[in-house]
C-alpha positions as a Markdown table, in Angstrom:
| # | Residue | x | y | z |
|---|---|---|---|---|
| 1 | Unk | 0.0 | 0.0 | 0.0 |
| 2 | Unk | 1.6 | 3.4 | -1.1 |
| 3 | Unk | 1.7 | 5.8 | 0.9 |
| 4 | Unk | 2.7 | 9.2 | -0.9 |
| 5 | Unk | 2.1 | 10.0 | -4.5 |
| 6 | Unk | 3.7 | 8.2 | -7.2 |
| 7 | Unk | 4.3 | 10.6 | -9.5 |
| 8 | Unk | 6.7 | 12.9 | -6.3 |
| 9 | Unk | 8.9 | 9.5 | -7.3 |
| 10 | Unk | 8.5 | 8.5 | -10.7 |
| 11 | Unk | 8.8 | 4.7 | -11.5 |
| 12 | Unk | 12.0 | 3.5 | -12.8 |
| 13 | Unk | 12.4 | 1.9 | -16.1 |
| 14 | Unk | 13.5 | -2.0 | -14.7 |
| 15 | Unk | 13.5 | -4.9 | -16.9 |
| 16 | Unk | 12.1 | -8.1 | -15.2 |
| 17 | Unk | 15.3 | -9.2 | -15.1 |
| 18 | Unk | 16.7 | -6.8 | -13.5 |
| 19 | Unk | 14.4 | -7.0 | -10.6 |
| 20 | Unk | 14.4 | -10.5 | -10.0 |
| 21 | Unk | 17.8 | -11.9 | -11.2 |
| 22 | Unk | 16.4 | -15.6 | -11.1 |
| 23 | Unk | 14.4 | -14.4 | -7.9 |
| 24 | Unk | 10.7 | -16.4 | -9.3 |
| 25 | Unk | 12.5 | -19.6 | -7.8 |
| 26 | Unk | 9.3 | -20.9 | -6.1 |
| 27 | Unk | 10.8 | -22.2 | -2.8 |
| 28 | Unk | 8.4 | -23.2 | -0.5 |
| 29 | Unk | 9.8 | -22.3 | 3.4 |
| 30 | Unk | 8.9 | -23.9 | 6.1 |
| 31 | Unk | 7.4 | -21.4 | 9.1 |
| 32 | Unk | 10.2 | -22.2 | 12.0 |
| 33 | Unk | 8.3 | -23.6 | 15.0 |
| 34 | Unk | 10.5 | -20.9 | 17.3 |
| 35 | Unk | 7.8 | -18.3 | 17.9 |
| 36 | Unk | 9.5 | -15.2 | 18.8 |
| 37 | Unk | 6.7 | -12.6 | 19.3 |
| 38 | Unk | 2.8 | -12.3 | 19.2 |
| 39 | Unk | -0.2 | -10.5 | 19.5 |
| 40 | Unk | -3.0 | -12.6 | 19.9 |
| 41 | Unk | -5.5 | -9.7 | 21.0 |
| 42 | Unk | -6.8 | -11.7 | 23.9 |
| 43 | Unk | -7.0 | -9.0 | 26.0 |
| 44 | Unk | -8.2 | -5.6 | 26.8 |
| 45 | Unk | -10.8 | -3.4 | 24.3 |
| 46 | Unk | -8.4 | -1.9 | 22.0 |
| 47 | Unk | -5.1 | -2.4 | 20.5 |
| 48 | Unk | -2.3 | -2.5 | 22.7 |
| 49 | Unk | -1.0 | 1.1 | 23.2 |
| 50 | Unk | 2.7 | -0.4 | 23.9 |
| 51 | Unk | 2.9 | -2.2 | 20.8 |
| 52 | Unk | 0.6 | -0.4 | 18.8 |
| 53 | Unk | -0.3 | 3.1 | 17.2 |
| 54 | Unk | -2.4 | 4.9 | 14.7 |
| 55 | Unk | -2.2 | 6.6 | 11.5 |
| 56 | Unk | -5.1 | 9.6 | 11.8 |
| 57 | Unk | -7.0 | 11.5 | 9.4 |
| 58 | Unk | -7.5 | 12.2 | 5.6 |
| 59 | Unk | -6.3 | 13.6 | 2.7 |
| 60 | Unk | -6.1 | 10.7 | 0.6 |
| 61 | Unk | -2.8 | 9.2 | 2.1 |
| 62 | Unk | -1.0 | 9.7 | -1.6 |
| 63 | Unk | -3.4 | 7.0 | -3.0 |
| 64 | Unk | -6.9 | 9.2 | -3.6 |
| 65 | Unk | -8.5 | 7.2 | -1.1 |
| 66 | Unk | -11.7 | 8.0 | 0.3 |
| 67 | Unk | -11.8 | 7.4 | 4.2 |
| 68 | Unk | -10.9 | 9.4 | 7.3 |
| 69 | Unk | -8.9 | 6.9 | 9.5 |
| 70 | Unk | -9.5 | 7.5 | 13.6 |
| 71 | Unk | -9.1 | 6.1 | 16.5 |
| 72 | Unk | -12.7 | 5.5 | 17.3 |
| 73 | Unk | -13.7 | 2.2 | 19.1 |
| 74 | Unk | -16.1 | 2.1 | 16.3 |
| 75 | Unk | -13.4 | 1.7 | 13.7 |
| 76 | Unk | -11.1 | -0.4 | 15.6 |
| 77 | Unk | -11.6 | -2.6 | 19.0 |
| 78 | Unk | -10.4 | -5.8 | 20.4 |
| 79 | Unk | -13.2 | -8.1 | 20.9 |
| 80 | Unk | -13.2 | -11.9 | 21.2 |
| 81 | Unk | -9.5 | -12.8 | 20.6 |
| 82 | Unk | -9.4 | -10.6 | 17.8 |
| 83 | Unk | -8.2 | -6.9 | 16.2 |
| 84 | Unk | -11.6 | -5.4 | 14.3 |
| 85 | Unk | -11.1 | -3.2 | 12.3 |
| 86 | Unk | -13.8 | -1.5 | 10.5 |
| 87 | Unk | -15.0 | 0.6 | 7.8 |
| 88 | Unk | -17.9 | 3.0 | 8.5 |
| 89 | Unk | -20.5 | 5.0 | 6.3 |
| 90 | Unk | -22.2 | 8.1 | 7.4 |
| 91 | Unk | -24.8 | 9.8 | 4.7 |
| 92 | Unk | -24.4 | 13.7 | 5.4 |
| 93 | Unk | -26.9 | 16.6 | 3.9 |
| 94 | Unk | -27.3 | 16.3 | 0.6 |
| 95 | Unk | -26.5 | 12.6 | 0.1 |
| 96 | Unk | -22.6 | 12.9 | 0.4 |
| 97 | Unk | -21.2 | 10.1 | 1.2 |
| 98 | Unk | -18.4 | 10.2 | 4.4 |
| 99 | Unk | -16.3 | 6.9 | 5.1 |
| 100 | Unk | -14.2 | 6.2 | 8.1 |
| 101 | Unk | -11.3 | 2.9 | 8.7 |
| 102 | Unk | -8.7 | 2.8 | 10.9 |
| 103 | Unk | -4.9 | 2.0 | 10.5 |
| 104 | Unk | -2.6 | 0.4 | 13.1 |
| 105 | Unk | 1.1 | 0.5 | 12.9 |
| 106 | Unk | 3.9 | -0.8 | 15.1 |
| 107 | Unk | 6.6 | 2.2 | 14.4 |
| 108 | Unk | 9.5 | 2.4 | 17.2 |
| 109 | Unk | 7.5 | 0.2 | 19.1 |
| 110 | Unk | 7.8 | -3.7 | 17.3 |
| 111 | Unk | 10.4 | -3.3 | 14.9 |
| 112 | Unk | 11.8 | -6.9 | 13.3 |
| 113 | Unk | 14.3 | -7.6 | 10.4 |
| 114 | Unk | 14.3 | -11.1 | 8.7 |
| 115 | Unk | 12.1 | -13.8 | 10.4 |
| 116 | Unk | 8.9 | -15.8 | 9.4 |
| 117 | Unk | 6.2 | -12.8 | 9.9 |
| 118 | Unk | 2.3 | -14.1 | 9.5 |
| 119 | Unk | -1.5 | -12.9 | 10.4 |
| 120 | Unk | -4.5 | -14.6 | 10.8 |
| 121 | Unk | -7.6 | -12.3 | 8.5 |
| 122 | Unk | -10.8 | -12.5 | 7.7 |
| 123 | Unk | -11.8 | -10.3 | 5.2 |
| 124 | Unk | -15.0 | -8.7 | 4.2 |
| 125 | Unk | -16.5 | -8.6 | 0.8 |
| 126 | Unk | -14.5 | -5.6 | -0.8 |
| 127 | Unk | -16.3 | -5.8 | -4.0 |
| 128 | Unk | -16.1 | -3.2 | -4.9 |
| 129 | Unk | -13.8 | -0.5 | -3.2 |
| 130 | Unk | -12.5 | -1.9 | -0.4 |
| 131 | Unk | -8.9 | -2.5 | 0.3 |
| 132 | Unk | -7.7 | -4.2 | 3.2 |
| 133 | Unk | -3.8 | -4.5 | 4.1 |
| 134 | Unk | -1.0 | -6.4 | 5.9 |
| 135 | Unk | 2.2 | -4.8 | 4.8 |
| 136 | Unk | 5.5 | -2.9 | 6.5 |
| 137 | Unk | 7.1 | 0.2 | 6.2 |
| 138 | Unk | 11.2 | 0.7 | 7.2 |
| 139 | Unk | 10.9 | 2.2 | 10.9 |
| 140 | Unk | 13.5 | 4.9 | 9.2 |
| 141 | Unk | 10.4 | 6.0 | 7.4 |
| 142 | Unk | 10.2 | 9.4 | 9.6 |
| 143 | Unk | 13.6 | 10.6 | 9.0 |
| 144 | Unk | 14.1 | 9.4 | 5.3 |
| 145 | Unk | 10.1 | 9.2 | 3.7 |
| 146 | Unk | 8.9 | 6.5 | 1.2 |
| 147 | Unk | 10.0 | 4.5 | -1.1 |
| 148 | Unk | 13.7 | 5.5 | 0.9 |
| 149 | Unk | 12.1 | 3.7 | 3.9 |
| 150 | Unk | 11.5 | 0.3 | 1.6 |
| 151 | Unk | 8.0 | -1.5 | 1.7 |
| 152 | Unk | 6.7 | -4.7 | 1.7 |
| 153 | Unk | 3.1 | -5.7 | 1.1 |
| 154 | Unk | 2.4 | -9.1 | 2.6 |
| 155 | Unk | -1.2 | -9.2 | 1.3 |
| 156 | Unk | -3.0 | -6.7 | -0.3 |
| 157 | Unk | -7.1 | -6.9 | -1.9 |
| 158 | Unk | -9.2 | -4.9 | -3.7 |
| 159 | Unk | -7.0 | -4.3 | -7.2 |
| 160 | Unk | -8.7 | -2.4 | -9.8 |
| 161 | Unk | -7.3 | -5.6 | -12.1 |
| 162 | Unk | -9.0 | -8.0 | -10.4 |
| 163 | Unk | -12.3 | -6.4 | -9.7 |
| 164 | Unk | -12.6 | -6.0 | -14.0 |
| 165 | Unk | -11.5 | -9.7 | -13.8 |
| 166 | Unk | -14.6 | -10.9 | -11.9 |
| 167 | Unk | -11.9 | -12.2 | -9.3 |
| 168 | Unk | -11.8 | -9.3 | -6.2 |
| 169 | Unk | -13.0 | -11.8 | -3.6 |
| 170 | Unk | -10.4 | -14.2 | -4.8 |
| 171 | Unk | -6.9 | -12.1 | -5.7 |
| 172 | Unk | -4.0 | -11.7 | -3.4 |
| 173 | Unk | -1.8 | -9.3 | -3.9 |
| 174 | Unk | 1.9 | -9.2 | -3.1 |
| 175 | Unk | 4.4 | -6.4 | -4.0 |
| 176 | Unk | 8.1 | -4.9 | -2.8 |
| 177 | Unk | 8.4 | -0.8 | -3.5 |
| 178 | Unk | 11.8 | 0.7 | -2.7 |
| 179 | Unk | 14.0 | 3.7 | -3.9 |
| 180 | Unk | 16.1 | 3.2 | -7.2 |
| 181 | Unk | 18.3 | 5.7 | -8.6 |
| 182 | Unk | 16.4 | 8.8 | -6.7 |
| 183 | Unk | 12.7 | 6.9 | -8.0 |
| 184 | Unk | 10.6 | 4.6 | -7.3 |
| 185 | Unk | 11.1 | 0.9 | -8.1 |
| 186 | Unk | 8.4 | -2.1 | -7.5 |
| 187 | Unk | 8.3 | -5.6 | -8.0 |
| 188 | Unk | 4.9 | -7.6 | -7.3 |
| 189 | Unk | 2.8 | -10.7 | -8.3 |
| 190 | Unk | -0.7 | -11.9 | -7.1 |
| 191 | Unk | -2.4 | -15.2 | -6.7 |
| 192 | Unk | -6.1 | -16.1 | -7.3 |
| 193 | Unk | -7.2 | -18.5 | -4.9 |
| 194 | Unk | -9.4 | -21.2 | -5.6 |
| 195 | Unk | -12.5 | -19.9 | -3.9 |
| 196 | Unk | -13.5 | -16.7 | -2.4 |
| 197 | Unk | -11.3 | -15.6 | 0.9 |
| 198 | Unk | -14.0 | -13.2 | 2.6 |
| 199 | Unk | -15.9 | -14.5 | 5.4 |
| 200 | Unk | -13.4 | -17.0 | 6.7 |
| 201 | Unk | -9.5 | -16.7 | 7.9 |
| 202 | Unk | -6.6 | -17.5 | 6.2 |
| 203 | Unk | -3.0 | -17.0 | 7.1 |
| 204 | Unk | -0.9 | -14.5 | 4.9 |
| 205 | Unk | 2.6 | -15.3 | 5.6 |
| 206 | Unk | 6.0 | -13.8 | 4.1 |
| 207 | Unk | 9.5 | -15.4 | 4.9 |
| 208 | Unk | 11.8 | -12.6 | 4.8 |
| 209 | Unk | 16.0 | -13.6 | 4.7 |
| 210 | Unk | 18.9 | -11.7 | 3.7 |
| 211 | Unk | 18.3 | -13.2 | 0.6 |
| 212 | Unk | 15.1 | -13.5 | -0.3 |
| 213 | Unk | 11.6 | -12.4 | 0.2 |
| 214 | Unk | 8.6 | -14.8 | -0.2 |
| 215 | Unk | 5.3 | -14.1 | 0.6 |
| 216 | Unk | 2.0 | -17.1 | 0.7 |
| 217 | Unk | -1.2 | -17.4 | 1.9 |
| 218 | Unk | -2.0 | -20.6 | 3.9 |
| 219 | Unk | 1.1 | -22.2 | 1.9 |
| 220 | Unk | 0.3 | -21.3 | -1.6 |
| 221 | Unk | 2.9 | -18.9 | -3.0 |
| 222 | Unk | 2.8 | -16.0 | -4.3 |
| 223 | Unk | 5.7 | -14.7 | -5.5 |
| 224 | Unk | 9.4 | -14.4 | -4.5 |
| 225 | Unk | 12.0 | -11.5 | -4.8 |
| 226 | Unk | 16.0 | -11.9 | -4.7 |
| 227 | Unk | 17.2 | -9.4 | -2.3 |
| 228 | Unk | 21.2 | -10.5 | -2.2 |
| 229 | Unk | 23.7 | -7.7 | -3.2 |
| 230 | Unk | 24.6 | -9.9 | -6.2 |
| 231 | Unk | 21.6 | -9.3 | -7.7 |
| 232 | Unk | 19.6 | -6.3 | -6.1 |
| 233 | Unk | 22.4 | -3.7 | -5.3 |
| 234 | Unk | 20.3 | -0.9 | -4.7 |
| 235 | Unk | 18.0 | -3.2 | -2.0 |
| 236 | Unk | 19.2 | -1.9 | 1.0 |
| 237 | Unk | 15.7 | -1.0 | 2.1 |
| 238 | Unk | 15.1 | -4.6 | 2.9 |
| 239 | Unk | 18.2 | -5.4 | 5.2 |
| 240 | Unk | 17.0 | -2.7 | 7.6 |
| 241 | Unk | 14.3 | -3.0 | 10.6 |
| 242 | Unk | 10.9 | -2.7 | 9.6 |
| 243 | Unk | 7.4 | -2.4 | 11.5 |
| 244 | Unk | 3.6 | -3.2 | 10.8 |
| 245 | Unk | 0.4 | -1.8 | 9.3 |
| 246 | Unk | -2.7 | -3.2 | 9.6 |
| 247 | Unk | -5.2 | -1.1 | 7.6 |
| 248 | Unk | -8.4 | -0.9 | 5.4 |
| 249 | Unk | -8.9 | 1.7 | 3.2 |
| 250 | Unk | -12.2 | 2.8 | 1.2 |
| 251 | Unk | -11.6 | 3.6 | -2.6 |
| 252 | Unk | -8.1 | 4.6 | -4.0 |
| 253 | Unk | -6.1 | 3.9 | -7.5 |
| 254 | Unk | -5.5 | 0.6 | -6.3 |
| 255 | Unk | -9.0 | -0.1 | -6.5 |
| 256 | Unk | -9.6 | 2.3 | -9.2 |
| 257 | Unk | -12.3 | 3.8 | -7.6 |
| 258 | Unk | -11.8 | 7.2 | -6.3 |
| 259 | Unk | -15.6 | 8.8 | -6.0 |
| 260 | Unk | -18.0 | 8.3 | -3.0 |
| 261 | Unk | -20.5 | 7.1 | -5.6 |
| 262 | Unk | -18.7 | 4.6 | -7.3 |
| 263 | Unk | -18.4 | 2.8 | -4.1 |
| 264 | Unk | -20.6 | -0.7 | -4.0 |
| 265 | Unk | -18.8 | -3.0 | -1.2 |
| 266 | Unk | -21.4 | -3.7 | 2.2 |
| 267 | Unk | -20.2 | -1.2 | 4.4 |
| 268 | Unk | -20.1 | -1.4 | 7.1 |
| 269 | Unk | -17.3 | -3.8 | 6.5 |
| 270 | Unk | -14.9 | -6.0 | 9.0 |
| 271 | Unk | -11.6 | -7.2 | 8.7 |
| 272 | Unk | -10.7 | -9.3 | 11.5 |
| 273 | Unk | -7.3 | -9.8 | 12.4 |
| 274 | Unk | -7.1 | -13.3 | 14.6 |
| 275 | Unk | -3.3 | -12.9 | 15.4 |
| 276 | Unk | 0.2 | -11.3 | 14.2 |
| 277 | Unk | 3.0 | -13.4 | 14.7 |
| 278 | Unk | 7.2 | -13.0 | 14.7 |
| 279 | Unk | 9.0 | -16.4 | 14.5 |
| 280 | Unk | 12.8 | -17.0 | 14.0 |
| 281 | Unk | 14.2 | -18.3 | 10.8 |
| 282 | Unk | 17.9 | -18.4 | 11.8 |
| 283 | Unk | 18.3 | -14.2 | 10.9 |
| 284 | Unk | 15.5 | -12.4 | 12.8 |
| 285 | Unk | 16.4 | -9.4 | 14.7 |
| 286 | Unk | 13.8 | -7.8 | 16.9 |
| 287 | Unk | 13.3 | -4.1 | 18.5 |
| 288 | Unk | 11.6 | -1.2 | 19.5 |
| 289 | Unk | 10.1 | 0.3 | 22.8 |
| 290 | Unk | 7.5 | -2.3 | 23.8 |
| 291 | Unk | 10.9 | -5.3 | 23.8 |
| 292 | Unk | 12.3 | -3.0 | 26.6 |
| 293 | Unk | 10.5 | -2.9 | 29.6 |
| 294 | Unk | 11.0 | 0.8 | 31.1 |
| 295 | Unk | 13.5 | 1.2 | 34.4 |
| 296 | Unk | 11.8 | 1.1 | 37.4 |
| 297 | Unk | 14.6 | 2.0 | 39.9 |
| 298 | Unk | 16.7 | 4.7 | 40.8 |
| 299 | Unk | 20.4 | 4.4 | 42.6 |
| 300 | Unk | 23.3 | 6.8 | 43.5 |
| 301 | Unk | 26.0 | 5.7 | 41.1 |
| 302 | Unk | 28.9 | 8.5 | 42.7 |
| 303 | Unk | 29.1 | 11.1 | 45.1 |
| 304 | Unk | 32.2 | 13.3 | 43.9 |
| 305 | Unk | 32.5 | 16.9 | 46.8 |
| 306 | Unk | 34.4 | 19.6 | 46.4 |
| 307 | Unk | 34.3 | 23.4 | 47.0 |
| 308 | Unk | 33.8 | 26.6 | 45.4 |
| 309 | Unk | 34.8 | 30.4 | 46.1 |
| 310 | Unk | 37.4 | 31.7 | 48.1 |
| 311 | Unk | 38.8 | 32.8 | 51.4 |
| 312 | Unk | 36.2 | 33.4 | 54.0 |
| 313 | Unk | 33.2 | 32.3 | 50.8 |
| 314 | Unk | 33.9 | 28.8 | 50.7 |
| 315 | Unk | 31.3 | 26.7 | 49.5 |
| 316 | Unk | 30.7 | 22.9 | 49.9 |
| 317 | Unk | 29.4 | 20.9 | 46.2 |
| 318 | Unk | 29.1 | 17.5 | 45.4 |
| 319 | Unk | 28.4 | 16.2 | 42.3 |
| 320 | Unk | 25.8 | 13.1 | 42.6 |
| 321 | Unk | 25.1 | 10.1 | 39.6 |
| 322 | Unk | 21.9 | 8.5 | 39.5 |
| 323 | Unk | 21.8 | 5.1 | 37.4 |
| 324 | Unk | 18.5 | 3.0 | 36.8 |
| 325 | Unk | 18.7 | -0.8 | 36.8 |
| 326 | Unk | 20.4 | -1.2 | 33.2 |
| 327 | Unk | 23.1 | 1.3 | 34.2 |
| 328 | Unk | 21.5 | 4.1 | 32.1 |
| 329 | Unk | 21.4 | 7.9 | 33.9 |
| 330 | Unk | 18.5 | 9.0 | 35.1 |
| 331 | Unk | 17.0 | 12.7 | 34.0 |
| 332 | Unk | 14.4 | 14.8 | 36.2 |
| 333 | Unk | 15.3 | 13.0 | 39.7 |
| 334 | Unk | 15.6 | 15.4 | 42.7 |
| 335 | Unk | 18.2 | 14.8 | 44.6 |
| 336 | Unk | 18.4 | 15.9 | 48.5 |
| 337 | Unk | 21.7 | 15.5 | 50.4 |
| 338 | Unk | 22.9 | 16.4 | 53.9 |
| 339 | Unk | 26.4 | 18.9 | 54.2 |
| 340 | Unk | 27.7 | 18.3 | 57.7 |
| 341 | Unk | 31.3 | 19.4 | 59.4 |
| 342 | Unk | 32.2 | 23.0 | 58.3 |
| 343 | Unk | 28.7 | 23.4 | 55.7 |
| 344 | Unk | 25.7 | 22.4 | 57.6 |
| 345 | Unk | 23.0 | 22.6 | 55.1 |
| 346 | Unk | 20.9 | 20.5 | 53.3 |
| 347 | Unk | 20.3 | 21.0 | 49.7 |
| 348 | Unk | 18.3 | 19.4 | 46.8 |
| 349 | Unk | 19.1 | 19.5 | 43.0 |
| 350 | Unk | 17.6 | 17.8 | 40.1 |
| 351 | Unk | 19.6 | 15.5 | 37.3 |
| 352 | Unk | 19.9 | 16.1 | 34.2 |
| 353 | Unk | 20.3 | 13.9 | 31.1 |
| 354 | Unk | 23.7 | 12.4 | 32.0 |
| 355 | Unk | 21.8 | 11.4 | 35.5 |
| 356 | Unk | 23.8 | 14.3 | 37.5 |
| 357 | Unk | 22.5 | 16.4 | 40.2 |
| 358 | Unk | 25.0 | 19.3 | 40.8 |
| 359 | Unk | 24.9 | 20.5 | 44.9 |
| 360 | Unk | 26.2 | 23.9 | 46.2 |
| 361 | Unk | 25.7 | 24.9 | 49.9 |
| 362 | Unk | 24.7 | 28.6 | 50.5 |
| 363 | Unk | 26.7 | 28.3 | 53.8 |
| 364 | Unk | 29.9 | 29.7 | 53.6 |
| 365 | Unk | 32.5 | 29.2 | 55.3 |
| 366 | Unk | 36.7 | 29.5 | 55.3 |
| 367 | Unk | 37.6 | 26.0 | 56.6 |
| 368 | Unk | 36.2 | 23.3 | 54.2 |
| 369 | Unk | 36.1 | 20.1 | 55.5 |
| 370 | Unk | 32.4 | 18.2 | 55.6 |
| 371 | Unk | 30.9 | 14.6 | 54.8 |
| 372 | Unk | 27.9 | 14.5 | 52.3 |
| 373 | Unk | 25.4 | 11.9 | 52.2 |
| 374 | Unk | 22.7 | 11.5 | 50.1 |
| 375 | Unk | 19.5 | 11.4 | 52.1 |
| 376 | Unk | 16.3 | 11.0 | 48.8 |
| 377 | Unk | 16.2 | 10.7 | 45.3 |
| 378 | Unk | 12.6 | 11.0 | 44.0 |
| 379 | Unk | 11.2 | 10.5 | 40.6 |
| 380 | Unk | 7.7 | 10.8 | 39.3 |
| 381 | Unk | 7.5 | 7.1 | 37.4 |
| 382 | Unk | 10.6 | 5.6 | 39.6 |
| 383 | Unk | 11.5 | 4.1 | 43.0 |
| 384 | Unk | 14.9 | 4.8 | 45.2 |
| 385 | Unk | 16.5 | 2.2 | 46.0 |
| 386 | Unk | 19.1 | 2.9 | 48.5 |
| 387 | Unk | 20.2 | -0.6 | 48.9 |
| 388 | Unk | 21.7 | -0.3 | 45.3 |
| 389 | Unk | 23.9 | 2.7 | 46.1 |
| 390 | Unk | 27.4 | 2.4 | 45.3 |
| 391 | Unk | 28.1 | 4.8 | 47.2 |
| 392 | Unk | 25.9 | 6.4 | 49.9 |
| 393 | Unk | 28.3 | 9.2 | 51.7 |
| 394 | Unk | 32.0 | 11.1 | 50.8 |
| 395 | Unk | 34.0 | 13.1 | 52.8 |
| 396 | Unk | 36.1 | 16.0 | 51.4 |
């Protein structure tokens, strides 16, 4: 599923040869029983907020398509073991016709490169104008835009081909878009399944290796892409981490149909997503946010004291690290330590990104010679753990 406007990256002139270099081999993999990561949206009402986001609004999304995607329970919920998502009709004044969908993404949050990656689906009838979606984007896709980002479609429905073909109900599509010589290049292939997929589940699966990218639906195969330097040298898209979209849009070129009117699929419409699932295949590299699980406490890492000014103006300091758990410095803590000997004073200052808390006494004095312990460290989200310290108290 595109997601700018093809003609901001005009398609490159690629012979099939080119593309593929041998790449239509047919190999059948076998899904590796290691499962790595799921979502079997058994739980809660909506999508998992750690693992999952949303793509809002309109405007077409660089493919003319019709809906407004939100966040709305009645676009997208989790309800009986599974991800709904679903597209909405509302008649305003005059007859015009307003659609809504939703579109679920996994950006910074799951990221994965290589692996056997598959989902469960049951689509709706999209004849004609629906377009449901299992694809990825590169998670670089903020900082360098598409095609640059690399995409692969895992599943796709809806074509404008195969609705004039009397097979929409029945046609899988499969394609790769990345970035070629400043344009855009593609390479896809679809597969007409026997009878019609809507109303039941079926497993869309792609095995992605450094090599190679294959993509089937329960086992049949749809087509296959060489990704190896030797014969796709401008492919680094697909050696990169990537992240999900779940999605179902109304209308679009890909459907050909880019009017309200010429609309005709049952809406409302459900596409129900029974699971999404990450399993090894010897390469697989996972990521993002939701893989690790926030710090939860706080210890002083080093207590260094010293002095400032001069002559009769002495100051104490001491310079105080806070660590988390993993090691990494602590921001936003407030610190509160405890001057004795020639300062008495206790003072309080707040770390900053490299996890230090800076402490100046506003007791002077000429003689400097004091112990500093650290009595608190607070944090909104963490707890102190004092039995972690390193160290508690110096002396200067």
């Amino acid at each position: 599923m595109k997601t700018f406007p093809s003609d901001l990256f005009p398609p490159v002139s690629l012979t099939r040869s080119f593309v593929l270099a041998g790449a239509l081999l047919g190999v059948s993999f076998e899904a590796s029983s290691q499962l790595l990561w799921s979502d079997e949206f058994d739980s809660g009402s909506a999508p998992n907020s750690a693992v999952w986001s949303y793509d809002l609004g309109a405007g077409g999304w660089g493919n003319s398509e019709l809906q407004t995607y939100t966040n709305d329970a009645a676009n997208v919920r989790v309800e009986g073991g599974n991800l709904i998502i679903s597209a909405q009709e509302q008649i305003l004044k005059g007859g015009r016709r307003q659609f809504t969908s939703a579109r679920v993404k996994t950006e910074n949050k799951l990221t994965f490169k290589y692996g056997t990656i598959e989902a469960r689906i049951k689509t709706p009838n999209v004849a004609d104008g629906l377009w449901p979606a299992f694809w990825t984007l590169g998670n670089n896709f903020g900082e360098v835009g598409w095609p640059d980002c690399g995409e692969l479609d895992v599943m796709e429905m809806g074509s404008a081909a195969a609705i004039s073909e009397g097979v929409v109900n029945r046609r899988v599509s499969s394609t790769a878009h990345w970035e070629h010589n400043g344009g855009h290049a593609n390479y896809g292939l679809s597969f007409d399944y026997p009878t019609d997929l809507n109303g039941s589940f079926h497993v869309y699966r792609m095995e992605w290796t450094p090599t190679e990218v294959s993509t089937y639906i329960d086992d049949n195969w749809i087509w296959t892409i060489d990704i190896s330097s030797a014969s796709c040298t401008d492919c680094t898209e697909f050696h990169q981490p990537h992240f999900f979209i779940l999605n179902m849009a109304v209308g679009g070129t890909f459907t050909g149909l880019t009017r309200a009117n010429d609309i005709s699929a049952p809406i409302p419409a459900e596409m129900v997503v029974d699971y999404v699932r990450i399993s090894d295949n010897g390469y697989t590299v996972l990521g993002g946010s939701s893989l690790t699980p926030e710090a939860e406490f706080t210890h002083v890492d080093s207590i260094v004291p010293g002095s400032s000014g001069g002559g009769p103006n002495k100051k104490a300091t001491a310079d105080v690290i806070v660590l988390d758990e993993t090691g990494a410095p602590v921001d936003g803590a407030t610190v509160t330590a405890t001057f004795s000997g020639s300062h008495n004073e206790t003072i309080s200052a707040v770390t900053d990104a490299n996890g230090e808390a800076s402490l100046i006494t506003t007791v002077k004095n000429r003689s400097v010679m004091f112990q500093t312990c650290v009595d608190d460290v607070s944090h909104s989200s963490m707890t102190y753990d004092s039995g972690a310290n390193l160290e508690t108290c110096d002396n200067y």
